[in-house]
PDB file of N, CA, C and O in Angstrom:
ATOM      1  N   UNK A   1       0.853  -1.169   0.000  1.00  0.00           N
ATOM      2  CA  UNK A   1       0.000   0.000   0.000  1.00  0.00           C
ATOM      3  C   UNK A   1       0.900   1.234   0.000  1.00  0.00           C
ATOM      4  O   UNK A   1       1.844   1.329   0.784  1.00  0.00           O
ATOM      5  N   UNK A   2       0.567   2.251  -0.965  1.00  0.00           N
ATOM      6  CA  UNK A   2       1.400   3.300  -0.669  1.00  0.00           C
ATOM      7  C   UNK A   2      -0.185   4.550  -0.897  1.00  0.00           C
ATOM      8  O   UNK A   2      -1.209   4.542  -1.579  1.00  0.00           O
ATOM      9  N   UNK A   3       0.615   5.723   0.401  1.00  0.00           N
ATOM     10  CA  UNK A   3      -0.232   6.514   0.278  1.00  0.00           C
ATOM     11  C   UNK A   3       0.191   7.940  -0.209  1.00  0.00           C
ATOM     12  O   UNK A   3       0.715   8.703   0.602  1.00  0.00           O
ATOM     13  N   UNK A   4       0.014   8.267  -1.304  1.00  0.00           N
ATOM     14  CA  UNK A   4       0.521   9.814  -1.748  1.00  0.00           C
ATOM     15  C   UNK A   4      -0.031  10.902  -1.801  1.00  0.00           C
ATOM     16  O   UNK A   4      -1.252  10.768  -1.880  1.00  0.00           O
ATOM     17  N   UNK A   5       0.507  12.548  -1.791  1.00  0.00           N
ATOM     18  CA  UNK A   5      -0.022  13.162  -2.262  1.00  0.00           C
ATOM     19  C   UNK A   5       0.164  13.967  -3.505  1.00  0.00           C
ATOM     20  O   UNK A   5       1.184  14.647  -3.618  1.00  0.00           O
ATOM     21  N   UNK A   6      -0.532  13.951  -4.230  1.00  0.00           N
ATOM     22  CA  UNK A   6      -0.205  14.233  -5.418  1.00  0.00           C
ATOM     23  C   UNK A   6      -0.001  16.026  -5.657  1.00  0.00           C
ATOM     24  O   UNK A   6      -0.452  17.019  -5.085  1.00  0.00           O
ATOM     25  N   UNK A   7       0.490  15.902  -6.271  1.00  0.00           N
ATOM     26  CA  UNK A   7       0.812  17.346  -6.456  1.00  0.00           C
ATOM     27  C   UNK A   7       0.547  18.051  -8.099  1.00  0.00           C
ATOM     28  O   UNK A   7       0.186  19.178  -8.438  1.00  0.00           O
ATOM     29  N   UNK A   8       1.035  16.390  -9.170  1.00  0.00           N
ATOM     30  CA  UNK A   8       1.133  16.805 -10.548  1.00  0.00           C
ATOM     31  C   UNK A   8       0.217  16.245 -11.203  1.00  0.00           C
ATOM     32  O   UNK A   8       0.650  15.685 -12.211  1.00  0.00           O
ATOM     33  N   UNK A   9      -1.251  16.134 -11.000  1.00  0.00           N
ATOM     34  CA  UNK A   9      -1.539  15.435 -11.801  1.00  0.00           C
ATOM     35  C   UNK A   9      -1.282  14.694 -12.898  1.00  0.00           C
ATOM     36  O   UNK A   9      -0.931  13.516 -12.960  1.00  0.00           O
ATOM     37  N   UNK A  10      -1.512  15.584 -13.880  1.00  0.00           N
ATOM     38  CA  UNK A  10      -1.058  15.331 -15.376  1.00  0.00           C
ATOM     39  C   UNK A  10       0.121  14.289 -15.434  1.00  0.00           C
ATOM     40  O   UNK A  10       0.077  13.220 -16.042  1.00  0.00           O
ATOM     41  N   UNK A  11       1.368  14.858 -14.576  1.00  0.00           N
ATOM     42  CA  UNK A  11       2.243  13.376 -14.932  1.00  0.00           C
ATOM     43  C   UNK A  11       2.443  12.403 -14.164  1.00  0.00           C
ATOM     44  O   UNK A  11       3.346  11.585 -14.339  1.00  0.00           O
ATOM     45  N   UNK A  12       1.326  12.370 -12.882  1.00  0.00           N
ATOM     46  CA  UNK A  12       1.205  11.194 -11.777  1.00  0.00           C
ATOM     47  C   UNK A  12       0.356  10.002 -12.769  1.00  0.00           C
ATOM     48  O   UNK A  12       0.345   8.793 -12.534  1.00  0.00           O
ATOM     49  N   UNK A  13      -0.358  10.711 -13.961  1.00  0.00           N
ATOM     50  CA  UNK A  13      -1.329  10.262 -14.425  1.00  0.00           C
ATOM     51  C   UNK A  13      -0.913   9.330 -15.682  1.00  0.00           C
ATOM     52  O   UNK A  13      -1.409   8.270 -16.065  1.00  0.00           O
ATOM     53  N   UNK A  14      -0.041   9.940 -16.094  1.00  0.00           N
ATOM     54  CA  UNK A  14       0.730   9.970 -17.058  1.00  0.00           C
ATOM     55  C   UNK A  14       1.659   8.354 -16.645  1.00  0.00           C
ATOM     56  O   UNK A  14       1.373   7.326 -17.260  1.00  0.00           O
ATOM     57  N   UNK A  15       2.663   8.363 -15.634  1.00  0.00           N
ATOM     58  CA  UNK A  15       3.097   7.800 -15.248  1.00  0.00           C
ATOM     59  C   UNK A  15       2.134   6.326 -14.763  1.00  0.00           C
ATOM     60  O   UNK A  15       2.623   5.254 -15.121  1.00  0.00           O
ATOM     61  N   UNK A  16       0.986   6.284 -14.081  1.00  0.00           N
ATOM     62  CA  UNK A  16       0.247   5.257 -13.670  1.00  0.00           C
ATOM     63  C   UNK A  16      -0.258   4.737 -15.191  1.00  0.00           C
ATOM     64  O   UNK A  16      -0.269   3.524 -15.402  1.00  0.00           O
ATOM     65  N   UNK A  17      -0.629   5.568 -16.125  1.00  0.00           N
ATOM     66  CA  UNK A  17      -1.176   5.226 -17.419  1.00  0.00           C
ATOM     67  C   UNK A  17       0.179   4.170 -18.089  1.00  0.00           C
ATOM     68  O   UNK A  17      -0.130   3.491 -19.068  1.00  0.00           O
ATOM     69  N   UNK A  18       1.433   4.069 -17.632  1.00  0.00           N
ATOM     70  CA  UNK A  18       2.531   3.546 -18.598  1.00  0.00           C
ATOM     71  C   UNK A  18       2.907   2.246 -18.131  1.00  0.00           C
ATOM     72  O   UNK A  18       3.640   1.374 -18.596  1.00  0.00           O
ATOM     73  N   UNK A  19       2.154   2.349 -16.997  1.00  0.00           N
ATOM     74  CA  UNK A  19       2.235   0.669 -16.058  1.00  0.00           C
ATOM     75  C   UNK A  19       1.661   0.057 -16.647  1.00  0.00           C
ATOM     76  O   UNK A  19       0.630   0.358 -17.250  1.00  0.00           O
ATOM     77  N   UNK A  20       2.353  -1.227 -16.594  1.00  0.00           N
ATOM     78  CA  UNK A  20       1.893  -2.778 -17.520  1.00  0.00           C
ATOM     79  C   UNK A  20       0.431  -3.381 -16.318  1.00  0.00           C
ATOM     80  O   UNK A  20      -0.398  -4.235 -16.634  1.00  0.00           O
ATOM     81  N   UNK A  21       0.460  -2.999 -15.620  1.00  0.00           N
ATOM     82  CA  UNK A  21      -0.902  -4.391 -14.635  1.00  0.00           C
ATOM     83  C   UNK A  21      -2.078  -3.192 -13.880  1.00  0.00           C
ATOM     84  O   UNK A  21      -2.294  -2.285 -14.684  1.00  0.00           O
ATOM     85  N   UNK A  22      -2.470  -3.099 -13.209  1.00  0.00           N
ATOM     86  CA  UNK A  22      -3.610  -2.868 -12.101  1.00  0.00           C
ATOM     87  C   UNK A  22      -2.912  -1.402 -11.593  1.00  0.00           C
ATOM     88  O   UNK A  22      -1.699  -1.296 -11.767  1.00  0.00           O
ATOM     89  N   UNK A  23      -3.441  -0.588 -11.145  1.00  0.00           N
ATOM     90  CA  UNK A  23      -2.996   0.638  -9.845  1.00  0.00           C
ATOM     91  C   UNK A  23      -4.292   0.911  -9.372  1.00  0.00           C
ATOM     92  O   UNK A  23      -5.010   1.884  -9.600  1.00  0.00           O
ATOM     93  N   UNK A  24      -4.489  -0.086  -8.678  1.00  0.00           N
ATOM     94  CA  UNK A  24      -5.804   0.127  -7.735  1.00  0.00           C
ATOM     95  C   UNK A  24      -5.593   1.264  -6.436  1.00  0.00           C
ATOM     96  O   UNK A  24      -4.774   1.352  -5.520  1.00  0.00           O
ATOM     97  N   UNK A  25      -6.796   2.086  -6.875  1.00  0.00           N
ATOM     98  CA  UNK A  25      -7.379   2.910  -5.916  1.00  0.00           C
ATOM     99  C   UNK A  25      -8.108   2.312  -4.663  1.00  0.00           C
ATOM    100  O   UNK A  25      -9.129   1.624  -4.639  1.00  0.00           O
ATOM    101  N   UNK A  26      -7.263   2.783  -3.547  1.00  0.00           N
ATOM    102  CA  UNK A  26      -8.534   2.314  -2.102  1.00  0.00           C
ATOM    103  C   UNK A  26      -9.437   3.260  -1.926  1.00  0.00           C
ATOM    104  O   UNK A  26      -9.079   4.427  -1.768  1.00  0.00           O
ATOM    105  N   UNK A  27     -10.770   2.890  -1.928  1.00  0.00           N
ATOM    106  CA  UNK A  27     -11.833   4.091  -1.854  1.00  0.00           C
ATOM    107  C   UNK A  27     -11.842   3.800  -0.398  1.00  0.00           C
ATOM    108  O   UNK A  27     -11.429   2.806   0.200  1.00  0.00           O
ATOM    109  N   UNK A  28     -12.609   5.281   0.201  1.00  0.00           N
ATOM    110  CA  UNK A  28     -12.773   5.343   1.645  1.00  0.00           C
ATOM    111  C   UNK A  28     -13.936   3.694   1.662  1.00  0.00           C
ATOM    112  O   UNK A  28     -13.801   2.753   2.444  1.00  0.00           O
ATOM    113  N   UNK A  29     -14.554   3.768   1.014  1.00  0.00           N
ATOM    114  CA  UNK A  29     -15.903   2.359   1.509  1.00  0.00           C
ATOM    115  C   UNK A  29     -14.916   1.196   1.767  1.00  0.00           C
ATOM    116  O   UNK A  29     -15.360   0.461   2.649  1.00  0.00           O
ATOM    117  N   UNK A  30     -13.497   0.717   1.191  1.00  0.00           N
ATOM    118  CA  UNK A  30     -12.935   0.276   1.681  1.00  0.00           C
ATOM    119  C   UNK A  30     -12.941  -0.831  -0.085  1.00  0.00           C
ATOM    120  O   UNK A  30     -12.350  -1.910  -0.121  1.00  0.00           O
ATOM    121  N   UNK A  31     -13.649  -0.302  -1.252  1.00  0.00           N
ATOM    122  CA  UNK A  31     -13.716  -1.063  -2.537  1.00  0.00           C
ATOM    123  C   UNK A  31     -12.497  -0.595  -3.320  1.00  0.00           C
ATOM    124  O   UNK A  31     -12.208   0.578  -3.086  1.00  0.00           O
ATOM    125  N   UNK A  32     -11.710  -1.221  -4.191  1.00  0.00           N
ATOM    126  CA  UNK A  32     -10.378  -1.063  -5.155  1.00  0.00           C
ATOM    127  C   UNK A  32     -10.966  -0.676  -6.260  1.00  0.00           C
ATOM    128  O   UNK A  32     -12.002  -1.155  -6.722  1.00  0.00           O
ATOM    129  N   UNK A  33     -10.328   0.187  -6.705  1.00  0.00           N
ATOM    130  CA  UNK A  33     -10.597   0.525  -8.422  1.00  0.00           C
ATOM    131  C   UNK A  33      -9.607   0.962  -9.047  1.00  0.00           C
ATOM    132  O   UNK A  33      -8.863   1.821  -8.574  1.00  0.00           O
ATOM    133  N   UNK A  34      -9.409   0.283 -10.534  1.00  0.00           N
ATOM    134  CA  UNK A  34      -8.250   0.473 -11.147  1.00  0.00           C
ATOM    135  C   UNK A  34      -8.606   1.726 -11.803  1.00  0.00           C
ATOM    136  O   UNK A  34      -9.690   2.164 -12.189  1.00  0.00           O
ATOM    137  N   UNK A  35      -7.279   2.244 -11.834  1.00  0.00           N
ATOM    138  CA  UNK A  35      -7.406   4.125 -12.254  1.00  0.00           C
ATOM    139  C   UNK A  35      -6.676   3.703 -13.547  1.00  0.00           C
ATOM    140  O   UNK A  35      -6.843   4.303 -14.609  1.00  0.00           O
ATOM    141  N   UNK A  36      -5.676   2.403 -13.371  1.00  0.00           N
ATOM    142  CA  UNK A  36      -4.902   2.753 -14.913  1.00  0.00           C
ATOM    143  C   UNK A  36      -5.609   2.437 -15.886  1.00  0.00           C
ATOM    144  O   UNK A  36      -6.445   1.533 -15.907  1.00  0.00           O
ATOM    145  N   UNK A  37      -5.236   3.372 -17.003  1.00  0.00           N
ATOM    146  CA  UNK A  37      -6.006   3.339 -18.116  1.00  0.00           C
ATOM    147  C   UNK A  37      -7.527   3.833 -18.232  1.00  0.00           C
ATOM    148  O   UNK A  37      -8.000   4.001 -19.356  1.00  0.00           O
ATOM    149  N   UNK A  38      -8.221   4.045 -17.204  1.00  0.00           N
ATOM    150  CA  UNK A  38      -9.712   4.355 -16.755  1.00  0.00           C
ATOM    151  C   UNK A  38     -10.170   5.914 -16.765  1.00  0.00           C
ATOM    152  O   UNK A  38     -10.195   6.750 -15.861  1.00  0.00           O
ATOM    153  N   UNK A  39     -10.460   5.967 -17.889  1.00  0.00           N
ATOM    154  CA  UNK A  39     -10.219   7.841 -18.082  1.00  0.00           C
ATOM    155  C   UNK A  39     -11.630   8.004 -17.549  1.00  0.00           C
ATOM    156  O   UNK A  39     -11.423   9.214 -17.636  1.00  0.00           O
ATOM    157  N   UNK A  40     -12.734   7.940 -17.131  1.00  0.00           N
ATOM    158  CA  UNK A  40     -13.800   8.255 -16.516  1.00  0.00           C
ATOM    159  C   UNK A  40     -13.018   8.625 -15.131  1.00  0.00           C
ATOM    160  O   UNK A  40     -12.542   9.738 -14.904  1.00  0.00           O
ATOM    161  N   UNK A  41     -12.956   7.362 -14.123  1.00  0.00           N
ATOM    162  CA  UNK A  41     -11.771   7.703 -13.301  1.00  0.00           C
ATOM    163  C   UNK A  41     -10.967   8.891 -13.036  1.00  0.00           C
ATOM    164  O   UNK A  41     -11.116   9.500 -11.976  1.00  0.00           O
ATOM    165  N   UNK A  42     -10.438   9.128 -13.591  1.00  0.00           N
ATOM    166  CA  UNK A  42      -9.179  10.135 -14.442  1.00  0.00           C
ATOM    167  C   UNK A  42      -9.594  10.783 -14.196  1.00  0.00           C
ATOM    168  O   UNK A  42      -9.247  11.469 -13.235  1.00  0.00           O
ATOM    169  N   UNK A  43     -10.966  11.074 -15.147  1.00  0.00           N
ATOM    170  CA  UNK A  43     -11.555  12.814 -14.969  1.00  0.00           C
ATOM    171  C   UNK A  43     -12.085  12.941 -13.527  1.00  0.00           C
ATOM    172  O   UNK A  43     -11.994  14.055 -13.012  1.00  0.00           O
ATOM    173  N   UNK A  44     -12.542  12.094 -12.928  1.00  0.00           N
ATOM    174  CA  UNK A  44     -12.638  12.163 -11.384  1.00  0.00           C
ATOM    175  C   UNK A  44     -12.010  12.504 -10.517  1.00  0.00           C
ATOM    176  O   UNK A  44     -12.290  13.081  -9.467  1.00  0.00           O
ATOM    177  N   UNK A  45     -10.899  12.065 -11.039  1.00  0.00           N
ATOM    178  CA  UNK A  45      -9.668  12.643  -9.961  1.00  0.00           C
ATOM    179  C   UNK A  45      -9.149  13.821 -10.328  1.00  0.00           C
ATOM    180  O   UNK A  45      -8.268  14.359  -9.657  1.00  0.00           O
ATOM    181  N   UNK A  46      -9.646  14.359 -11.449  1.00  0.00           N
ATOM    182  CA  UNK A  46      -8.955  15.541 -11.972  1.00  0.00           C
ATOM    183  C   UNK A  46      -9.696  16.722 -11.309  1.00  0.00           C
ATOM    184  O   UNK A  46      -9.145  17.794 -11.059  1.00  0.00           O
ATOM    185  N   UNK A  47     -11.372  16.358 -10.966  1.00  0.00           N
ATOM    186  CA  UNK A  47     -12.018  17.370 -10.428  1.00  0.00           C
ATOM    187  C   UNK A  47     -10.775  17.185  -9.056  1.00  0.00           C
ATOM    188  O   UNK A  47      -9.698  17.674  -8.717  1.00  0.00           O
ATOM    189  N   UNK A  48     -11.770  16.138  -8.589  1.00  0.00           N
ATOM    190  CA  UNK A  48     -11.178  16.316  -6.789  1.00  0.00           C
ATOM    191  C   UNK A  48     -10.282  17.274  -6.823  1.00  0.00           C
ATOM    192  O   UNK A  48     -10.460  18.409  -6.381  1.00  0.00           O
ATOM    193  N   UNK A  49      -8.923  16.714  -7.534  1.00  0.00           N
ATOM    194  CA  UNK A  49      -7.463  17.576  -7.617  1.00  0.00           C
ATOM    195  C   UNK A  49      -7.998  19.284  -7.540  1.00  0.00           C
ATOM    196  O   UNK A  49      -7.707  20.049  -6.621  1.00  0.00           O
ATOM    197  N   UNK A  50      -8.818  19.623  -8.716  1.00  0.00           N
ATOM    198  CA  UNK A  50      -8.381  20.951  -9.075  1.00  0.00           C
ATOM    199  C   UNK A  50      -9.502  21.364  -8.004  1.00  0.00           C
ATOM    200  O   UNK A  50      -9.267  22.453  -7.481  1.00  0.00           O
ATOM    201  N   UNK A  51     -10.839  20.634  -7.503  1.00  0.00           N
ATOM    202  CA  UNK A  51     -11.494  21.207  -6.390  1.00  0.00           C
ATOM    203  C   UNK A  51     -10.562  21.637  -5.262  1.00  0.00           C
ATOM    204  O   UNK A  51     -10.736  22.738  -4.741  1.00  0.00           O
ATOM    205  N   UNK A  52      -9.348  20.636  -4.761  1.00  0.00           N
ATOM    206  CA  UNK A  52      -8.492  20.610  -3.183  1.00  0.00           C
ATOM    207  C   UNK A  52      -7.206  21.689  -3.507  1.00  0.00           C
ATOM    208  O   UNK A  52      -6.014  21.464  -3.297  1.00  0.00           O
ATOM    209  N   UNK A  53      -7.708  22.726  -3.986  1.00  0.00           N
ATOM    210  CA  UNK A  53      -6.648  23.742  -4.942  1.00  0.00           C
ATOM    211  C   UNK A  53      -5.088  22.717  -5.104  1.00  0.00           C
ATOM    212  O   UNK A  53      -4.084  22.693  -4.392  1.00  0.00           O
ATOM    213  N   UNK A  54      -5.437  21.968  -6.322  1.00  0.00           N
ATOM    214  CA  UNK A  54      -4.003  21.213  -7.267  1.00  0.00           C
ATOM    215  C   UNK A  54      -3.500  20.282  -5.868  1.00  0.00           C
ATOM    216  O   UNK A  54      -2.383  20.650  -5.503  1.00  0.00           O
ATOM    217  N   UNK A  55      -4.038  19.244  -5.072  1.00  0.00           N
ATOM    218  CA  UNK A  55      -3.592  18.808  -4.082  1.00  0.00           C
ATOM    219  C   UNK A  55      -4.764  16.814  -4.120  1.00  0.00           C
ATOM    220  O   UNK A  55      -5.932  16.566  -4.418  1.00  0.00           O
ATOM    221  N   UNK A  56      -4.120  16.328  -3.864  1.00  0.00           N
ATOM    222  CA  UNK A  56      -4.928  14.890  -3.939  1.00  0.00           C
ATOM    223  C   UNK A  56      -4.261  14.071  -3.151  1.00  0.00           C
ATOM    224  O   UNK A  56      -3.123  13.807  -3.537  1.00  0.00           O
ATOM    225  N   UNK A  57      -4.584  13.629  -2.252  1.00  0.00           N
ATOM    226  CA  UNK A  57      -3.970  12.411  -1.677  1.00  0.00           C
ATOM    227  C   UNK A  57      -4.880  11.114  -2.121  1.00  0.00           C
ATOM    228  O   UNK A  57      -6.083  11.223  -2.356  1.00  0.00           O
ATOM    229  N   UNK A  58      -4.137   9.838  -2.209  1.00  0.00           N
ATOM    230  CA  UNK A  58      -4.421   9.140  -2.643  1.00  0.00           C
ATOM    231  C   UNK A  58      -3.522   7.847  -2.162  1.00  0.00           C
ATOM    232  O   UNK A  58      -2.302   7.746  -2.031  1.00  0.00           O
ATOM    233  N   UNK A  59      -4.616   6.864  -1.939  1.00  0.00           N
ATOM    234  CA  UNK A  59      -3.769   5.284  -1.194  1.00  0.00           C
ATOM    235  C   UNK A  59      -3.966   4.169  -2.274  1.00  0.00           C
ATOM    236  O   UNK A  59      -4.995   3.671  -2.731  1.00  0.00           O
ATOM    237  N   UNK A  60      -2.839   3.975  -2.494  1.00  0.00           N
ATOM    238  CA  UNK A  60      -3.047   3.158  -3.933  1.00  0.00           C
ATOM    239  C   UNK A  60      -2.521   1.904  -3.299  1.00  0.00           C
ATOM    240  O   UNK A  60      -1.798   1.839  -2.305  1.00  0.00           O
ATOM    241  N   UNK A  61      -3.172   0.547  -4.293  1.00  0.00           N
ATOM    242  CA  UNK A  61      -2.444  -1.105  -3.943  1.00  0.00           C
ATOM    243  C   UNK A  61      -1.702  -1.171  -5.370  1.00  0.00           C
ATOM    244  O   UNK A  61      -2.375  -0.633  -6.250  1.00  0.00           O
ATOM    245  N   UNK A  62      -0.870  -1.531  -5.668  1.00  0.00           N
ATOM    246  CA  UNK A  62      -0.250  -1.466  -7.097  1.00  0.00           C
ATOM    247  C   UNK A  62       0.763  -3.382  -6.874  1.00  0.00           C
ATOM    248  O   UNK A  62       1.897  -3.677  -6.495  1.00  0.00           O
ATOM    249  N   UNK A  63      -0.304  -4.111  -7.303  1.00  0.00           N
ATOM    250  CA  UNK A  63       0.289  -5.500  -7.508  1.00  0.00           C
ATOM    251  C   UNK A  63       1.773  -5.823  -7.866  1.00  0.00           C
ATOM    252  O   UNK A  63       2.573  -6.437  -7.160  1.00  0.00           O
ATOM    253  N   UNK A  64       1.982  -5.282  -9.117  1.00  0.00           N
ATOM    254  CA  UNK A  64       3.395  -5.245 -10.056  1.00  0.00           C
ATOM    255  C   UNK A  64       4.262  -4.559  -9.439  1.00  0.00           C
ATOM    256  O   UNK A  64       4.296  -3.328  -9.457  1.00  0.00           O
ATOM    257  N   UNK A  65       5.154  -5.393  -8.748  1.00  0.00           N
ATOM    258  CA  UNK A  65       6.359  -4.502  -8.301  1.00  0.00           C
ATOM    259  C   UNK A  65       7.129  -3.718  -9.127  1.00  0.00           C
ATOM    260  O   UNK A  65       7.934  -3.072  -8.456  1.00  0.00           O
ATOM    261  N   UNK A  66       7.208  -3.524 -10.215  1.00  0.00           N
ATOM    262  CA  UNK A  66       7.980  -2.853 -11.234  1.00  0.00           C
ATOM    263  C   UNK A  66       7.346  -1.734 -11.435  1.00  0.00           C
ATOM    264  O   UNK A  66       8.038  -0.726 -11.289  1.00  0.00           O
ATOM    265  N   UNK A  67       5.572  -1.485 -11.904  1.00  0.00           N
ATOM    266  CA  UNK A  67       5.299  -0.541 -11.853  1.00  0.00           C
ATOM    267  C   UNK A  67       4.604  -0.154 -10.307  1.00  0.00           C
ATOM    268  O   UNK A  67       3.483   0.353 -10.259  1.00  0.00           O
ATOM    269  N   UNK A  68       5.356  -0.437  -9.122  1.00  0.00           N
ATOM    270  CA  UNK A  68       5.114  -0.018  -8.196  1.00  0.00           C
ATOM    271  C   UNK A  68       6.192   1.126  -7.690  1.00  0.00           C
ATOM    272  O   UNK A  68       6.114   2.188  -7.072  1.00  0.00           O
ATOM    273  N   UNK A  69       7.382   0.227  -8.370  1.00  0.00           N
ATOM    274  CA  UNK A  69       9.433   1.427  -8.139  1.00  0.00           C
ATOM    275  C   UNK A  69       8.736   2.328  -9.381  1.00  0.00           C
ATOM    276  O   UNK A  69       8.803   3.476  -8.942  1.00  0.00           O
ATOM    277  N   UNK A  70       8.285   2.374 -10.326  1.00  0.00           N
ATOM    278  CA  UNK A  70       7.538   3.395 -11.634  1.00  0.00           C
ATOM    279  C   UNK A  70       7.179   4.223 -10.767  1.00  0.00           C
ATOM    280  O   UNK A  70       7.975   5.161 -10.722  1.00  0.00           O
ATOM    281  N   UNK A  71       6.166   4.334  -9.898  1.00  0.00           N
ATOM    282  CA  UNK A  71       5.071   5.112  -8.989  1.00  0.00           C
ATOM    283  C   UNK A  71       6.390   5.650  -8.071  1.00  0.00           C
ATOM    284  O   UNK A  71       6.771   6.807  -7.894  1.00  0.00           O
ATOM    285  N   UNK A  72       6.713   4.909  -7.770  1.00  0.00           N
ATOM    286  CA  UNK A  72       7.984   5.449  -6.289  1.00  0.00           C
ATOM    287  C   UNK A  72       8.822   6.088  -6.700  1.00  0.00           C
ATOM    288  O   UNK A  72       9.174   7.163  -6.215  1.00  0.00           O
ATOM    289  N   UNK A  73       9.397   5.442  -7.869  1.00  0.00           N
ATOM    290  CA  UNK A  73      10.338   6.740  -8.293  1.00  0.00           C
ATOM    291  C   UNK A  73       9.895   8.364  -8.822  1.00  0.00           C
ATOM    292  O   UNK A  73      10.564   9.380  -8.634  1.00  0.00           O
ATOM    293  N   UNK A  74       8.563   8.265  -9.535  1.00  0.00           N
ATOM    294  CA  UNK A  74       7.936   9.622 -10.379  1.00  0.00           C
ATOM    295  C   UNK A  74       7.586  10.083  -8.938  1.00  0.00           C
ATOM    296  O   UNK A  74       8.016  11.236  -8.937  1.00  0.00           O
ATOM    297  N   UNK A  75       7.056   9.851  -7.710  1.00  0.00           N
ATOM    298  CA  UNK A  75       6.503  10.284  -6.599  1.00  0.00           C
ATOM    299  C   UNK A  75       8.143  10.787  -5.844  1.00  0.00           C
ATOM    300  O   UNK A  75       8.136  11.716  -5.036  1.00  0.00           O
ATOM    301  N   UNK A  76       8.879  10.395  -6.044  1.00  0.00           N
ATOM    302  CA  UNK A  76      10.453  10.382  -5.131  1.00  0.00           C
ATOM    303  C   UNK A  76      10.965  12.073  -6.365  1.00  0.00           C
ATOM    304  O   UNK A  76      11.200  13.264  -6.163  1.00  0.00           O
ATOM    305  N   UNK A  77      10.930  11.530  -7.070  1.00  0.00           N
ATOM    306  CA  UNK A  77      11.506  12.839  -8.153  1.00  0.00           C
ATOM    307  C   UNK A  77      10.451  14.097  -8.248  1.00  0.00           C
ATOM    308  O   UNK A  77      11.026  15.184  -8.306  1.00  0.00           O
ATOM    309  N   UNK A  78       9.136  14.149  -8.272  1.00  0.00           N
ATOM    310  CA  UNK A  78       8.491  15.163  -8.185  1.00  0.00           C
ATOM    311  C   UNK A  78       8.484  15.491  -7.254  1.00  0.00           C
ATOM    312  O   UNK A  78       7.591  16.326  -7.399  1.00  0.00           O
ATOM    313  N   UNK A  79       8.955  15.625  -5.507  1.00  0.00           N
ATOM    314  CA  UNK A  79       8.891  16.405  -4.635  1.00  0.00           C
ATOM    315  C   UNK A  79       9.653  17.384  -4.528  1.00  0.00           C
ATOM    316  O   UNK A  79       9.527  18.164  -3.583  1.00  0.00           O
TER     317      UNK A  79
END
């Protein structure tokens, strides 16, 4: 489980979109939903974002360890 806050959309988005498997979202009800690739999604999170003035936290499960160091590293370099 990793929990972030996002800061860049566009290339947090960008980056989860280039992962090969799953980047499941934990919703507060406690249900997973995959954001990659899921542009309905997407635009969902794009309100939230630009509603929480450009700010999103977000607790993701990301199966694929490879595109999990993907997520860790774009999250490690954008701060």
């Amino acid at each position: 489980m990793l929990k972030l806050n996002i800061l860049n959309m566009k290339n947090f988005l960008n980056t989860v979109n280039a992962c090969t498997g799953k980047v499941n979202m934990l919703c507060p009800d406690g249900r997973k939903r995959n954001i990659n690739g899921e542009e309905k999604i997407q635009d969902s999170l794009r309100q939230q974002y630009f509603q929480n003035k450009n700010c999103l936290r977000l607790v993701l499960e990301i199966p694929n360890p490879t595109d999990y160091m993907n997520i860790v590293s774009y999250y490690a370099g954008d701060c």
